[in-house]
PyMOL CGO cylinders between C-alpha atoms (Angstrom):
from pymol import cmd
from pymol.cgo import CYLINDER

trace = [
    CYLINDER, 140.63, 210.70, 150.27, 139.35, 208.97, 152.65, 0.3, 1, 1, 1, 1, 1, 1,
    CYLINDER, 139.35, 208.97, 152.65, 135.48, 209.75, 154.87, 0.3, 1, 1, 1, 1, 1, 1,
    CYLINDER, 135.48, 209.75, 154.87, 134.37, 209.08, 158.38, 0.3, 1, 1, 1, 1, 1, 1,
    CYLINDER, 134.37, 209.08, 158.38, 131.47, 211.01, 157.62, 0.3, 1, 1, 1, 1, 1, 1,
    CYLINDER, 131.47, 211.01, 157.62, 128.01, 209.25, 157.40, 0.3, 1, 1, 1, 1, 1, 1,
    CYLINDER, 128.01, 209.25, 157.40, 124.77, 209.41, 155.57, 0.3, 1, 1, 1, 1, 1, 1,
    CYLINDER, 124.77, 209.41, 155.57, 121.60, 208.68, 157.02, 0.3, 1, 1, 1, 1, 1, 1,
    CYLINDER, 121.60, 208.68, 157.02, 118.82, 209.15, 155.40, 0.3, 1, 1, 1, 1, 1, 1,
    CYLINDER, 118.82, 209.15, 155.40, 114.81, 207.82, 156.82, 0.3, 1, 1, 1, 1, 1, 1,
    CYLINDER, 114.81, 207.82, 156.82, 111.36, 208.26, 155.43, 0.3, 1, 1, 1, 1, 1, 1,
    CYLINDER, 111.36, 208.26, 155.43, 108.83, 209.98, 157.81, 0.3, 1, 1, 1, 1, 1, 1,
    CYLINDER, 108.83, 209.98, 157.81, 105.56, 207.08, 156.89, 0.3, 1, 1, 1, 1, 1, 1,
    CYLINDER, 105.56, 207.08, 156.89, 105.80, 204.84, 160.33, 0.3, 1, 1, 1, 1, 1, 1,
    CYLINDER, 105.80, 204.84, 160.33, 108.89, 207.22, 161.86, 0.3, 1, 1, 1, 1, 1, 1,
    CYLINDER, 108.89, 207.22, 161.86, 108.51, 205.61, 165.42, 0.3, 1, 1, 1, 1, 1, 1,
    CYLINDER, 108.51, 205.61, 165.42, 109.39, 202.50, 163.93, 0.3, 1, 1, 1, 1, 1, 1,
    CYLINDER, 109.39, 202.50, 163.93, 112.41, 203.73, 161.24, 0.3, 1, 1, 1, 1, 1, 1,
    CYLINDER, 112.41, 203.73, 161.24, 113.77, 205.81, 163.26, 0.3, 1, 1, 1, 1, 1, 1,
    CYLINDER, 113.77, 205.81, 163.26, 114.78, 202.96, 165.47, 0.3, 1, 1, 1, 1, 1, 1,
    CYLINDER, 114.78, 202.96, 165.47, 117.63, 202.19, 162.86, 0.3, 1, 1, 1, 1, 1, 1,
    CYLINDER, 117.63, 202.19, 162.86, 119.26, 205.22, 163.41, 0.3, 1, 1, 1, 1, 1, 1,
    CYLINDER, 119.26, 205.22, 163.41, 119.31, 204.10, 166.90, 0.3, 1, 1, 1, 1, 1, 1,
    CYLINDER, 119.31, 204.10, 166.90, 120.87, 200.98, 165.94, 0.3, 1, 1, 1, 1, 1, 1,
    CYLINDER, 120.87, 200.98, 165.94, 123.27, 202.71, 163.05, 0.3, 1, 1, 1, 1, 1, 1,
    CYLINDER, 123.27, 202.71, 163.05, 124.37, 204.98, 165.95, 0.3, 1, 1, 1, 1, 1, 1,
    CYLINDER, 124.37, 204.98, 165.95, 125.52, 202.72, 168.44, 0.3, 1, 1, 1, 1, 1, 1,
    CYLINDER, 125.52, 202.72, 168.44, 128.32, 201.90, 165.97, 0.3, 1, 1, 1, 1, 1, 1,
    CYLINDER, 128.32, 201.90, 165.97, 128.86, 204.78, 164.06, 0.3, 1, 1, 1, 1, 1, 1,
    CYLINDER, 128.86, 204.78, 164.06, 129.59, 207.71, 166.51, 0.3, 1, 1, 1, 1, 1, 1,
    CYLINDER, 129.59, 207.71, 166.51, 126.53, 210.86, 166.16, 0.3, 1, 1, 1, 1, 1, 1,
    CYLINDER, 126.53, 210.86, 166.16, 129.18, 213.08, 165.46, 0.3, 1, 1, 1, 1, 1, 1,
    CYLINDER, 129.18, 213.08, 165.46, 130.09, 211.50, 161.89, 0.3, 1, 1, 1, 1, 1, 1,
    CYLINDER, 130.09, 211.50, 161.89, 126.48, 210.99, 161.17, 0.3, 1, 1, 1, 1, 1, 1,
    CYLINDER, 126.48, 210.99, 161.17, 124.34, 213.43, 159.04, 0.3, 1, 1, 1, 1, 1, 1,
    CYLINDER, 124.34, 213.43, 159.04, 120.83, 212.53, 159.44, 0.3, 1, 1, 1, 1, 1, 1,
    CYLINDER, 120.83, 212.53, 159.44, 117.97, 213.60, 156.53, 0.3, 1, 1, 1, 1, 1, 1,
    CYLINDER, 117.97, 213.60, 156.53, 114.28, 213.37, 156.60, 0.3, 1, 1, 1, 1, 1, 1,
    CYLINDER, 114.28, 213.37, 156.60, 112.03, 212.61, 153.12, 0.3, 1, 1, 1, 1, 1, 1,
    CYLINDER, 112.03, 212.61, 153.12, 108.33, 212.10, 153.46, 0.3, 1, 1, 1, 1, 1, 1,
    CYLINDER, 108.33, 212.10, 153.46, 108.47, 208.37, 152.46, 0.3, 1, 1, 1, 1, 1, 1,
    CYLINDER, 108.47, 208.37, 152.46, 110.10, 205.54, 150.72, 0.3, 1, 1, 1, 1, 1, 1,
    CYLINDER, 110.10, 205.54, 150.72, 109.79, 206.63, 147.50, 0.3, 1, 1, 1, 1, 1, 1,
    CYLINDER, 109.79, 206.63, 147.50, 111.72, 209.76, 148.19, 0.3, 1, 1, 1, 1, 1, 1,
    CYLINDER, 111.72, 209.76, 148.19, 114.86, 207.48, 149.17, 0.3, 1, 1, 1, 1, 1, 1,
    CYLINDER, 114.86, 207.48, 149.17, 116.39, 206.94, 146.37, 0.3, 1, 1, 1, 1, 1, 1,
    CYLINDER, 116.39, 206.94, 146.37, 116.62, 209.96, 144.36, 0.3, 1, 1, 1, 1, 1, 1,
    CYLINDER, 116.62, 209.96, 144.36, 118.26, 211.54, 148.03, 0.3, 1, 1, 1, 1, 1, 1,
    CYLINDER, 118.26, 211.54, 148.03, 120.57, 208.96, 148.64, 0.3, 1, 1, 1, 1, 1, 1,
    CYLINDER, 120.57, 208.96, 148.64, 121.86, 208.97, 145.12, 0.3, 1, 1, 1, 1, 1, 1,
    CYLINDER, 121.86, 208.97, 145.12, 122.27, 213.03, 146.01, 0.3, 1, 1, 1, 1, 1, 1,
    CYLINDER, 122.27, 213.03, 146.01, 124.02, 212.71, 149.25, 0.3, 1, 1, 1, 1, 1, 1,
    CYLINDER, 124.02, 212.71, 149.25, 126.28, 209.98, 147.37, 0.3, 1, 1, 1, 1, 1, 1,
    CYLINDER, 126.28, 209.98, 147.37, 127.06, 212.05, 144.67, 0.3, 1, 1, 1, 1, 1, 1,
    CYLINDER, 127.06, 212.05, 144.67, 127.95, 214.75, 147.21, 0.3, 1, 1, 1, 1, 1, 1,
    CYLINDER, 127.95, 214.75, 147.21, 131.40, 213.64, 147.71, 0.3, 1, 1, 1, 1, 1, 1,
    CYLINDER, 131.40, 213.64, 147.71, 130.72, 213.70, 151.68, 0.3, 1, 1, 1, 1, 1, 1,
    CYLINDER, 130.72, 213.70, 151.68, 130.14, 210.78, 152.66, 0.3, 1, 1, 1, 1, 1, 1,
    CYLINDER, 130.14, 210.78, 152.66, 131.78, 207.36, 152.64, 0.3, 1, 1, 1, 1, 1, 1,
    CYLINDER, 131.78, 207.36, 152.64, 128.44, 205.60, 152.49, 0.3, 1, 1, 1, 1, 1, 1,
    CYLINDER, 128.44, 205.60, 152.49, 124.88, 206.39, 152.78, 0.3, 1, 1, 1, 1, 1, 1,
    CYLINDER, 124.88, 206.39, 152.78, 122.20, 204.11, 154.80, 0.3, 1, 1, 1, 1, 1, 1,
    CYLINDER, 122.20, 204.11, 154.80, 118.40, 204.77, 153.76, 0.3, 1, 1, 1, 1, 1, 1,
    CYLINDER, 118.40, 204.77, 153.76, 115.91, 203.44, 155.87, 0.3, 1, 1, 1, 1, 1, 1,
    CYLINDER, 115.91, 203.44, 155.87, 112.02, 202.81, 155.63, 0.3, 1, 1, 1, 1, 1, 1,
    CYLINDER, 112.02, 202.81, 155.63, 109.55, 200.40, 156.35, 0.3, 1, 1, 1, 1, 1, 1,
    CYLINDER, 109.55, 200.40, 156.35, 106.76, 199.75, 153.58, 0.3, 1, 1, 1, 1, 1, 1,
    CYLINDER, 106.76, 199.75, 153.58, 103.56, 197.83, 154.19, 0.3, 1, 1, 1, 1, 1, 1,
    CYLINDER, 103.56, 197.83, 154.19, 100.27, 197.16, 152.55, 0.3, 1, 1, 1, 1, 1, 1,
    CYLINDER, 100.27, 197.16, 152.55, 98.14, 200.01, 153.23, 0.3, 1, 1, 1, 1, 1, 1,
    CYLINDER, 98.14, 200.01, 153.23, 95.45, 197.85, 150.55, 0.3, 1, 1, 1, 1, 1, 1,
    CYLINDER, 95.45, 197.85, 150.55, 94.78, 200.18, 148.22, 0.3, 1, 1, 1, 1, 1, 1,
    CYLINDER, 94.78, 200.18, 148.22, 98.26, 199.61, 146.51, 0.3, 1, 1, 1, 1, 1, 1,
    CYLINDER, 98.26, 199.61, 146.51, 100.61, 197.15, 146.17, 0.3, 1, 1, 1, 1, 1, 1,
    CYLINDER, 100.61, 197.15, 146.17, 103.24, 198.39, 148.40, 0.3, 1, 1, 1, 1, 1, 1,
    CYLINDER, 103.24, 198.39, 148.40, 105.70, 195.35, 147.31, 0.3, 1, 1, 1, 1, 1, 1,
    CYLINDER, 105.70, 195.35, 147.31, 105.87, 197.78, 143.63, 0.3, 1, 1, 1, 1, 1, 1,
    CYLINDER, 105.87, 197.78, 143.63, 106.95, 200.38, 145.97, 0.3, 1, 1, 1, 1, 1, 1,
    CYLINDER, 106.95, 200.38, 145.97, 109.37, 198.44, 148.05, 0.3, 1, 1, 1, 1, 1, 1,
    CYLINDER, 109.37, 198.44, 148.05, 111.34, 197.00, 144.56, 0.3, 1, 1, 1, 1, 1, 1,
    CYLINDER, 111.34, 197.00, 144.56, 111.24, 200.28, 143.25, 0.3, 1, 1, 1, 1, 1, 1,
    CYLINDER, 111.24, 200.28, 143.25, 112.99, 201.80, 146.49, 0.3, 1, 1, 1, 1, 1, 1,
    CYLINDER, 112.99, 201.80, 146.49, 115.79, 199.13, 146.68, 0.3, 1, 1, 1, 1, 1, 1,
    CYLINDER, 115.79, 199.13, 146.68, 116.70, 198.83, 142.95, 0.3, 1, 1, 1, 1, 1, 1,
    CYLINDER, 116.70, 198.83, 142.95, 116.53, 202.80, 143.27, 0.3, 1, 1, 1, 1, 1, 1,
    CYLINDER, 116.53, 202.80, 143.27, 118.84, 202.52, 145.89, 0.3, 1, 1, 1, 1, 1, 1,
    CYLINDER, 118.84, 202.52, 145.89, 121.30, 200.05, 144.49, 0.3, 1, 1, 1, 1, 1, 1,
    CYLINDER, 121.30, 200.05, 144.49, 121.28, 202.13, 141.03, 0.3, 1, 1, 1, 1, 1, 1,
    CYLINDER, 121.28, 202.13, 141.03, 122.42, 204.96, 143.44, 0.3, 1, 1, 1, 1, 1, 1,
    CYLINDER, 122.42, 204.96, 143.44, 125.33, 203.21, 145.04, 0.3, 1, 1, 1, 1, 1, 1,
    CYLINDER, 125.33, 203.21, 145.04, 126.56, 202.04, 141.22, 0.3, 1, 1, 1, 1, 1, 1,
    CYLINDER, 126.56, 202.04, 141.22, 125.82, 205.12, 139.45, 0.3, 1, 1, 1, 1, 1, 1,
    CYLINDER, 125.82, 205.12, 139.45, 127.94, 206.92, 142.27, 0.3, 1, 1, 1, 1, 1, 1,
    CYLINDER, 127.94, 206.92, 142.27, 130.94, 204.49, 143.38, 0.3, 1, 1, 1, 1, 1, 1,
    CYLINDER, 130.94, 204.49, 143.38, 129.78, 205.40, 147.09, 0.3, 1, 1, 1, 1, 1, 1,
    CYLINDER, 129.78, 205.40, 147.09, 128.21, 202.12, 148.90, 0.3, 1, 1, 1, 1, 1, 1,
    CYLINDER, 128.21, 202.12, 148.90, 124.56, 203.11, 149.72, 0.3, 1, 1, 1, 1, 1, 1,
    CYLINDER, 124.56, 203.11, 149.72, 123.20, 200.57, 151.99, 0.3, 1, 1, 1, 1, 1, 1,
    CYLINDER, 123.20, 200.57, 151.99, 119.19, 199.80, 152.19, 0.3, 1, 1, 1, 1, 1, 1,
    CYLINDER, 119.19, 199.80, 152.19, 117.14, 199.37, 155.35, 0.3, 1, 1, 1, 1, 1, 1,
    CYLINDER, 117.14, 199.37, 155.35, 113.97, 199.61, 153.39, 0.3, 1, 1, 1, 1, 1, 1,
    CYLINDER, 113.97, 199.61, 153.39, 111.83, 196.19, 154.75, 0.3, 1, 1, 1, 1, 1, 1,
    CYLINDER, 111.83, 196.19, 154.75, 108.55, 195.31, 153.53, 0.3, 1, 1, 1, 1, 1, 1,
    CYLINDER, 108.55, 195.31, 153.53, 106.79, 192.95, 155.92, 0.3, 1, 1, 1, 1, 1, 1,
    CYLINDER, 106.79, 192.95, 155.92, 104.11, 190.31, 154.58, 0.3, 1, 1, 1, 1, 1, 1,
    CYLINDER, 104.11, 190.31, 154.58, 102.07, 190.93, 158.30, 0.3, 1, 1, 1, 1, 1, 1,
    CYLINDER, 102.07, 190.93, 158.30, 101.62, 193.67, 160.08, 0.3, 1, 1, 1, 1, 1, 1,
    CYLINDER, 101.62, 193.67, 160.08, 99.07, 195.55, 161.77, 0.3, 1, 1, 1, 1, 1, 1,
    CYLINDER, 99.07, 195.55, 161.77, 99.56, 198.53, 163.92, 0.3, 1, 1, 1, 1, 1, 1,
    CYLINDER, 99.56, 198.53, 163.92, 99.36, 196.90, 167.08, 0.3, 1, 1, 1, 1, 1, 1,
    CYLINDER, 99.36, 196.90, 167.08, 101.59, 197.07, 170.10, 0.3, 1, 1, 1, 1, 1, 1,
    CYLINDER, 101.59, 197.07, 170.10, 102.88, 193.73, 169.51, 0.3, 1, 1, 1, 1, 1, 1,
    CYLINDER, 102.88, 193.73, 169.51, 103.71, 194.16, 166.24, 0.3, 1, 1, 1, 1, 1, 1,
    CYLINDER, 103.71, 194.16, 166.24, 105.04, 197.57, 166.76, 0.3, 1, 1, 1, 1, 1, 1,
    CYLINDER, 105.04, 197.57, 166.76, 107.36, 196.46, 169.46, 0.3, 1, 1, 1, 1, 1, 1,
    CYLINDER, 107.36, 196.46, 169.46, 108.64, 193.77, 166.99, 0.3, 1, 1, 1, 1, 1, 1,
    CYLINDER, 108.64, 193.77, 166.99, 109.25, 195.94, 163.94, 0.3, 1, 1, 1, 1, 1, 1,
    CYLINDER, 109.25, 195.94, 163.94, 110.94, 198.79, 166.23, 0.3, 1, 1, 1, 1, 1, 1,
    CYLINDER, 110.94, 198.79, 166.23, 113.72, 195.86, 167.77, 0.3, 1, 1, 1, 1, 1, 1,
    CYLINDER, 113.72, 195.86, 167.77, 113.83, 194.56, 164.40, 0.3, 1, 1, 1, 1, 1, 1,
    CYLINDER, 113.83, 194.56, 164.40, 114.74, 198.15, 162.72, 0.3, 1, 1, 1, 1, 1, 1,
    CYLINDER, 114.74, 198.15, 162.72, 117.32, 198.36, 165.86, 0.3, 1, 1, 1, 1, 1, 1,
    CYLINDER, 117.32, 198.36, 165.86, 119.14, 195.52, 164.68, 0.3, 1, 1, 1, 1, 1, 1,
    CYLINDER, 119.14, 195.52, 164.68, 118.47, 196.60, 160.87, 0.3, 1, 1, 1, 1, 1, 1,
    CYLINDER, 118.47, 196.60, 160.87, 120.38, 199.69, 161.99, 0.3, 1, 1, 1, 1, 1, 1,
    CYLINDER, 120.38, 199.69, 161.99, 123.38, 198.01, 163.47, 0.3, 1, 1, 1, 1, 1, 1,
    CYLINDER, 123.38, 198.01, 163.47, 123.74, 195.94, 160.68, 0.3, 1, 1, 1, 1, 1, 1,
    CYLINDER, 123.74, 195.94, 160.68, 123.67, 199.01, 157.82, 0.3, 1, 1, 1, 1, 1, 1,
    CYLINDER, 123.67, 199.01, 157.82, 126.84, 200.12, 159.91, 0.3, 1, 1, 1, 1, 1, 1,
    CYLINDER, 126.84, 200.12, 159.91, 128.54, 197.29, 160.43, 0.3, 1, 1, 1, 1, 1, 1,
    CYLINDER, 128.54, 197.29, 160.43, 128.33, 197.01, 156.51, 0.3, 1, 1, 1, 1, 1, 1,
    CYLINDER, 128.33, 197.01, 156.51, 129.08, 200.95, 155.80, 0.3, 1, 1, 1, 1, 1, 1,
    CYLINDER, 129.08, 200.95, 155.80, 132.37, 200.54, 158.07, 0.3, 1, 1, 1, 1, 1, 1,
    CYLINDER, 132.37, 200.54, 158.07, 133.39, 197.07, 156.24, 0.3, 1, 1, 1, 1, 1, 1,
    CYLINDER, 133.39, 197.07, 156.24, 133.10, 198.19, 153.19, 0.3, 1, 1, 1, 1, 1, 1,
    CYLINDER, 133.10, 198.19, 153.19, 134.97, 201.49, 154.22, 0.3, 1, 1, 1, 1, 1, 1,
    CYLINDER, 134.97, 201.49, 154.22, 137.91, 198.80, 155.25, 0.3, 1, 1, 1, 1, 1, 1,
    CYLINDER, 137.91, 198.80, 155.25, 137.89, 196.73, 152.51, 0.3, 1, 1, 1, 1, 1, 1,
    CYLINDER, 137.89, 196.73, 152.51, 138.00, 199.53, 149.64, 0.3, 1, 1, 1, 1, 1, 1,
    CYLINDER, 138.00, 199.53, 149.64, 140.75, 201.28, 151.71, 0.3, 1, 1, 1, 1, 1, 1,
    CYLINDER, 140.75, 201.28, 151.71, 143.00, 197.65, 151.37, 0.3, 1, 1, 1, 1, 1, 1,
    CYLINDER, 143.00, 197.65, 151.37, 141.84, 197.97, 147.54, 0.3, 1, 1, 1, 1, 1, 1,
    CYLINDER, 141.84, 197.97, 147.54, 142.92, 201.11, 147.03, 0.3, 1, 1, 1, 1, 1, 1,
    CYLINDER, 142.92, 201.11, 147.03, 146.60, 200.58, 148.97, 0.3, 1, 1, 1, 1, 1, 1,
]
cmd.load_cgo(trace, "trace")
């Protein structure tokens, strides 16, 4: 059985700049196929996506979050956790569960900065869709 229904899934730390991948997962992916769910930060990601995967809904699930060093941890811990979370998902499930989890070395909540990191998760976006819908193709080809 084929899906054309979509996963999205974004933590709420820094949603002004995640956020901004919908945006970008959207321009490819029409809203209508999309199901979009909130967690409070990375962490939560992977436990959800592996959830939504296991659903049987969805033809692939895209996680999003942005980690950075708040100093009193380190956040790159947190960022490996999330995306071997996320990749244990996607092979514990079958269902491709794509990560746009990034972990900058700089940044500083500045305008600048901001600006960059919200075009950034634009194209981060664009690029978790053009991956959910080629993988979509290419399992389809496997599977004829």
């Amino acid at each position: 059985m084929t899906h054309t229904r979509y996963a999205f899934a974004k933590a709420n730390w820094h949603a002004d700049i995640v956020s901004r991948a919908l945006d970008g997962f959207l321009e490819l992916i029409p809203p209508e196929q999309v199901d979009v769910f909130d967690v409070p930060g990375a962490f939560e990601l992977p436990l959800l996506a592996r959830d939504l995967a296991a659903s049987g809904r969805y033809a692939a699930v895209a996680a999003a979050a942005f980690v950075v060093d708040g100093g009193i941890y380190r956040h790159d811990f947190v960022a490996q956790a999330v995306v071997d979370g996320l990749m244990r998902a996607g092979m514990d499930t079958g269902v491709p569960v794509l990560s746009v989890s990034l972990t900058p070395h700089q940044y500083q909540e500045t305008a600048h900065h901001d600006a960059i990191f919200k075009a950034h998760f634009v194209e981060k976006g664009r690029e978790a869709a053009r991956a959910a819908l080629m993988i979509g193709r290419t399992r389809a080809q496997l599977a004829a």
